[in-house]
C-alpha positions in Angstrom: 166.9 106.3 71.7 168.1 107.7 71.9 168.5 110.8 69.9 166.6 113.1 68.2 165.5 111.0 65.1 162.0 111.1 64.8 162.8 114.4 63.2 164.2 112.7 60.1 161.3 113.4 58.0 161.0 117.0 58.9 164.3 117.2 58.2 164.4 116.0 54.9 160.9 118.5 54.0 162.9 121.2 55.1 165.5 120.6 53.4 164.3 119.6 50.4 161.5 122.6 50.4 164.5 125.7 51.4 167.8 124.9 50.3 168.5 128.6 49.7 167.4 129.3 53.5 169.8 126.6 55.1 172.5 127.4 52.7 172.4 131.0 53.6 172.2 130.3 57.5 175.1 127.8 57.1 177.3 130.5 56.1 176.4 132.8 59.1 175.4 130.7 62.1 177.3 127.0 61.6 180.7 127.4 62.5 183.0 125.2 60.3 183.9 121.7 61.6 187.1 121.3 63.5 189.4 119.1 61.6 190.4 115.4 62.9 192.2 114.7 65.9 194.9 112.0 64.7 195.1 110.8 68.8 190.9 110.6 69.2 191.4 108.5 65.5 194.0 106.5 66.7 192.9 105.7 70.4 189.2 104.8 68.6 191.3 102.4 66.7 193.6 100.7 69.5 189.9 100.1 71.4 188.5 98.2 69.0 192.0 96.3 68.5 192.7 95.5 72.2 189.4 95.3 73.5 186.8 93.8 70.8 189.4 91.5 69.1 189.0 93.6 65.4 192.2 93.2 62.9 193.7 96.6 62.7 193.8 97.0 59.1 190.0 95.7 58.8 189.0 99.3 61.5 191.8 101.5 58.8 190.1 100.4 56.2 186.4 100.9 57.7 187.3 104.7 58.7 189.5 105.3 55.4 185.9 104.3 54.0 184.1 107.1 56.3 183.5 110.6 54.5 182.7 114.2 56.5 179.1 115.2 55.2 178.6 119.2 55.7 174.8 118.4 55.9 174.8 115.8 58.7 176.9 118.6 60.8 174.5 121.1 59.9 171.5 119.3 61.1 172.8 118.0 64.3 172.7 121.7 65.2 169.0 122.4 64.3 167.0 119.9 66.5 163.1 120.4 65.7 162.3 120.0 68.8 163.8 123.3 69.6 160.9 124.8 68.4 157.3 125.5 70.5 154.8 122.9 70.4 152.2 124.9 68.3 154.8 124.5 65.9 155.7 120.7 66.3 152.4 119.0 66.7 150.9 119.9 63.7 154.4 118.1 61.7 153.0 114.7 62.9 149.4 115.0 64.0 147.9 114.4 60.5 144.9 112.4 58.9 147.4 110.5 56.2 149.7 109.9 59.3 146.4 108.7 61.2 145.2 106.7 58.0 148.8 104.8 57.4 149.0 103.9 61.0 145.6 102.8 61.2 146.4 100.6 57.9 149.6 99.7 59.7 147.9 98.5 62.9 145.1 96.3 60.7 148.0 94.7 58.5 150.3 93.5 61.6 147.4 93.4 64.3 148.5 89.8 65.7 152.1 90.7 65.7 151.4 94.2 68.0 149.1 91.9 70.2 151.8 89.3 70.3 154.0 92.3 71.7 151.5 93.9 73.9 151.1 90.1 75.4 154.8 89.3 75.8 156.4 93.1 76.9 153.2 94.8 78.3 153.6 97.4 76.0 149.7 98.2 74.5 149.6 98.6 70.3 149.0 102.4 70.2 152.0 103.3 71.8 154.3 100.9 68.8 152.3 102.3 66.1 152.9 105.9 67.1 156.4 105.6 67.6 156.8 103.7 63.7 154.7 106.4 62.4 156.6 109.1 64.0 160.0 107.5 63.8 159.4 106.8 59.9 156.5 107.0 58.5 156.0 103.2 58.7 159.0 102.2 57.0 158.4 105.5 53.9 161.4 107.4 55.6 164.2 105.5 57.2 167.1 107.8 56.0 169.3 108.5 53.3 172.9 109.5 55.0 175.2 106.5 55.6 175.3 105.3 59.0 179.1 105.3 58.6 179.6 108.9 57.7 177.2 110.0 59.9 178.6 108.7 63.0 182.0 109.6 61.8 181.3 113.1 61.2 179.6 113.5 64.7 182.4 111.3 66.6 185.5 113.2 65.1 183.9 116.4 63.8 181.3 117.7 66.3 182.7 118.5 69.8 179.7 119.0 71.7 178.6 115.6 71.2 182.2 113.8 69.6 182.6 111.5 72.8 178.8 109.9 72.1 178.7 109.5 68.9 182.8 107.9 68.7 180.9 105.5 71.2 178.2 105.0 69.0 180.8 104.4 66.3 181.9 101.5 68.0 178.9 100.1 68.8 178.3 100.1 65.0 181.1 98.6 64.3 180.2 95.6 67.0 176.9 95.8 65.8 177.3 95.4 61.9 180.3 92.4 62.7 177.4 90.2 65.4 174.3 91.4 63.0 177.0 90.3 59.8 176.0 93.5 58.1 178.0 95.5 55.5 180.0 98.6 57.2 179.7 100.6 54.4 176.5 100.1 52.9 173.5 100.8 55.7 171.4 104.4 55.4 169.9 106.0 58.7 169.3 109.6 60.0 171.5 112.4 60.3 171.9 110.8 63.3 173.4 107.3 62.7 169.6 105.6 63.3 168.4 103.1 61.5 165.4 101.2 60.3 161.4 101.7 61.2 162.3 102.3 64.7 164.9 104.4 63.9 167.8 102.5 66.3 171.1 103.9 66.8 173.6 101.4 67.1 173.6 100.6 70.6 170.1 100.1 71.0 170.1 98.4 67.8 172.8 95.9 70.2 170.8 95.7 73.4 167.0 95.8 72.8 166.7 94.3 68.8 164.6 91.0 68.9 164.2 88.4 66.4 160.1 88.7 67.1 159.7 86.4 64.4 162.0 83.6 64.9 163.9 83.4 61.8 167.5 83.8 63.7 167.6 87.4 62.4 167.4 90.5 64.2 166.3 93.1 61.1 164.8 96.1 62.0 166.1 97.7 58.7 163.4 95.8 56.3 161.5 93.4 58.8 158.0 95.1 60.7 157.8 92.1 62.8 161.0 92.7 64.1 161.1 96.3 64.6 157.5 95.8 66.5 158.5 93.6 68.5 161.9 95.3 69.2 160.4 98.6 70.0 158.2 96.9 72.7 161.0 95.6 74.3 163.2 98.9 74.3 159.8 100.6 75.9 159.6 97.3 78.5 163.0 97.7 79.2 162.9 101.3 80.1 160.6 101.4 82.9 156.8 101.4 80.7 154.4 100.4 83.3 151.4 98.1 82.1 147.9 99.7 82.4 149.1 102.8 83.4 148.6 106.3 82.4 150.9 108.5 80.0 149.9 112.3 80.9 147.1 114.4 82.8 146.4 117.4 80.9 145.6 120.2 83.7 142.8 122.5 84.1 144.1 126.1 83.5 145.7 127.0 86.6 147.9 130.3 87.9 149.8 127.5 90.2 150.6 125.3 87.3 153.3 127.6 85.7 155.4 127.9 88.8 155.6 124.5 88.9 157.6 123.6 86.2 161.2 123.1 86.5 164.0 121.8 84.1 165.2 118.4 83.0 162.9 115.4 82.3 163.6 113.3 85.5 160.5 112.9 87.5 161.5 114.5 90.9 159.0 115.0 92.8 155.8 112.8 94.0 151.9 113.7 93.3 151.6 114.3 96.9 154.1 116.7 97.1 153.1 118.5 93.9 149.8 119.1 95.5 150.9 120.4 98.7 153.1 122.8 96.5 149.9 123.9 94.3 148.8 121.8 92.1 145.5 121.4 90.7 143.7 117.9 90.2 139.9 116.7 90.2 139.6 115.0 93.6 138.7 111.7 91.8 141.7 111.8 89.4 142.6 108.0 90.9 146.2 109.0 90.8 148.9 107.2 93.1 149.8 110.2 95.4 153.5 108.3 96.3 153.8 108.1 92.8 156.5 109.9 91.0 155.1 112.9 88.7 156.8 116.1 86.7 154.6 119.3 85.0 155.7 120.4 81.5 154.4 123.4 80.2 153.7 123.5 76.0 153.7 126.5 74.3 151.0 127.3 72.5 150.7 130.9 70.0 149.0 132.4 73.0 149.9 131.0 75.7 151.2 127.4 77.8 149.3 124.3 77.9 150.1 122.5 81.4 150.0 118.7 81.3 151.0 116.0 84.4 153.9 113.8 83.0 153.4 110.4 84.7 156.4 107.4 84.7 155.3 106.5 81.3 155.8 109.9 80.2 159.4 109.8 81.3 159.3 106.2 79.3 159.0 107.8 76.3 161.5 110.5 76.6 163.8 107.8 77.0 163.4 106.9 73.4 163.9 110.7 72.4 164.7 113.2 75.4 162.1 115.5 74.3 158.7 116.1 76.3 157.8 117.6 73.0 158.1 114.4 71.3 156.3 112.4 74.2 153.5 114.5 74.0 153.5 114.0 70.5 153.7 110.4 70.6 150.7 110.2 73.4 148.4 112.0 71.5 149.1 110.2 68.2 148.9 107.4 70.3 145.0 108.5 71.4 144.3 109.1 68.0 144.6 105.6 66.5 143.4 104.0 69.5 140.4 106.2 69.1 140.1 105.4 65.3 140.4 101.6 66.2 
C-alpha cells in the first residue's frame, strides 16, 4: 500500500531457515548504510514543529528513541517479488493458506458481506489479501515500526524521502490513533496489522467497521476487513468486474508487453496491435487493458490485466503479487 509487505512472511522463512546465506551476501553485495544527515534530521523535526503543532522535545525524544536495524536495511534490498513467478506462486498458493482462509471467511462471513455491501468490494478479494498480507493475523511483524521507518527515512537513499514521509505520517498517525510511538511491531517496512498498513494508509483508509470509536487494525478483524475494503473502493475496484484474462498461447502476446503497471492502452487498440481473444470474451473494447507476461521454468504465461488488476497493484506495485492475490482469490471462492 503500499509497499512491498506481503513478503513479510517469506521474509522471516528465509531468514530464519539461512542466516549463514544472508550473512555471507551482506558482506559482499549490501553496501554499508550511509550515516545520518544532521540537516534531513533537523528539517524532519522543524516540520512536525511548524506544521503539525508537535512540542519539539516530545519529536527529540521520539527519534532519540529510534535505533538503525542492519536487518531492516538488508531486506528492503531483496524484494521477493524480484524473483519469476514459478518461484513466487507456490510461497502463497497453499492448501493450509486455502484452509485458514476458508476458516477465516466462515468465522467473519457477516462482517466481509457487510463490506462487500457497503464498499463493493466481493469477500474473496479481503480474504486473499489478509491471508497473503499476514497469514490471518499469524504474522504481522516483529521490527518496530519506529526503527524501521527511521532506518529507511535517514539510512536508505533510494527510498529516504518516502519513508521520512512515512515517518511523519506515523508520528500523526500514532498521536490521532493515541498509540504508543515506541511500542507498535510491523514489517521491515513500517506496515502494520492484518492488512499490513503503512502509516499513511493506516491515516486515510482505516475504518472503525465495528463502531466502537476505534480504528484498530493491529488486533481487531472487523476493522482491518472493513478497512481493506475501503482502501480497495477507494482505489479505483470496480464492482462485478473482472480481475485478469489469462491468454491462449500466442506468438503476438509477447511483443505486447511493455513496462510499468499503468494500464495504457484500450482492448480495442490491443487487438488491432495483435492480440488474441475468443470473439465472445464480453470485454468492454473502450476499456482500459495492459498484458503481463509471468515467467514460468520454461517459458511465459500471458495474462490480460483489467482495471481491477491495476486495483490491486495499488496495494503492492507488483503484477506478481496481483496475480497472486487473484488466484488465491479463485481458490477460496471456489472452496466456498
Amino acid at each position: 500500500m503500499i509497499f512491498r509487505c506481503a513478503a513479510l512472511v517469506v521474509v522471516m522463512l528465509w531468514l530464519s531457515m539461512a542466516p549463514k546465506i544472508v550473512s555471507a551476501q551482506a558482506k559482499t553485495d549490501i553496501p554499508p548504510a550511509p550515516a545520518i544527515d544532521p540537516a534531513e534530521r533537523n528539517a524532519f523535526i522543524n516540520e512536525l514543529v511548524e506544521q503539525h503543532g508537535f512540542d519539539r522535545a516530545e519529536v527529540e525524544q521520539g527519534l532519540a528513541q529510534a535505533k538503525f536495524n542492519q536487518a531492516i536495511y538488508e531486506a528492503i534490498q531483496r524484494p521477493w517479488e524480484a524473483k519469476p513467478w514459478h518461484q513466487y506462486y507456490p510461497i502463497f498458493l497453499t492448501e493450509r493458506r486455502l484452509e485458514a482462509g476458508l476458516a477465516f471467511w466462515q468465522q467473519h462471513q457477516e462482517t466481509l458481506q457487510r463490506a462487500e455491501q457497503t464498499y463493493g468490494v466481493p469477500a474473496h478479494i479481503i480474504v486473499a489479501i489478509i491471508g497473503v498480507e499476514t497469514f490471518y493475523g499469524s504474522y504481522k511483524g516483529n521490527y518496530s515500526v519506529l526503527d524501521a521507518l527511521y532506518t529507511l527515512g535517514f539510512h536508505y537513499p533510494p527510498r529516504a524521502k518516502f519513508f521520512r514521509s512515512e515517518l511523519r505520517e506515523y508520528f500523526l498517525m500514532t498521536r490521532e490513533e493515541q498509540l504508543p510511538l515506541t511500542e507498535l511491531n510491523g514489517s521491515y517496512a513500517g506496515a502494520m496489522g492484518y492488512g499490513q498498513f503503512i502509516s499513511s494508509s493506516y491515516r486515510y483508509y482505516a475504518v472503525d467497521f465495528d463502531g466502537d470509536g476505534v480504528r484498530d487494525l493491529l488486533t481487531n478483524p472487523v476493522d482491518a476487513i472493513g478497512s481493506v475494503a475501503n482502501y480497495f473502493a477507494k482505489h479505483g475496484w470496480q464492482t462485478g468486474q473482472p480481475v485478469t484474462l489469462e491468454l491462449a498461447p500466442h506468438e503476438n502476446h509477447a511483443g505486447l508487453v511493455t513496462s510499468g503497471l499503468k494500464l495504457e492502452q484500450t482492448l480495442q487498440q490491443l487487438l488491432d496491435a495483435g492480440l488474441q481473444l475468443p470473439t465472445d470474451h464480453g470485454l468492454d473494447p473502450a476499456a482500459k487493458a495492459k498484458v503481463f507476461a509471468f515467467e514460468q521454468a520454461d517459458g511465459s504465461d500471458y495474462w490480460l490485466g483489467l482495471q481491477n488488476f491495476y486495483a490491486i497493484t495499488r496495494y503492492n506495485h507488483s503484477p506478481l503479487y496481483a496475480m497472486v492475490v487473484h488466484q488465491f482469490s479463485q481458490q477460496l471462492k471456489q472452496g466456498r
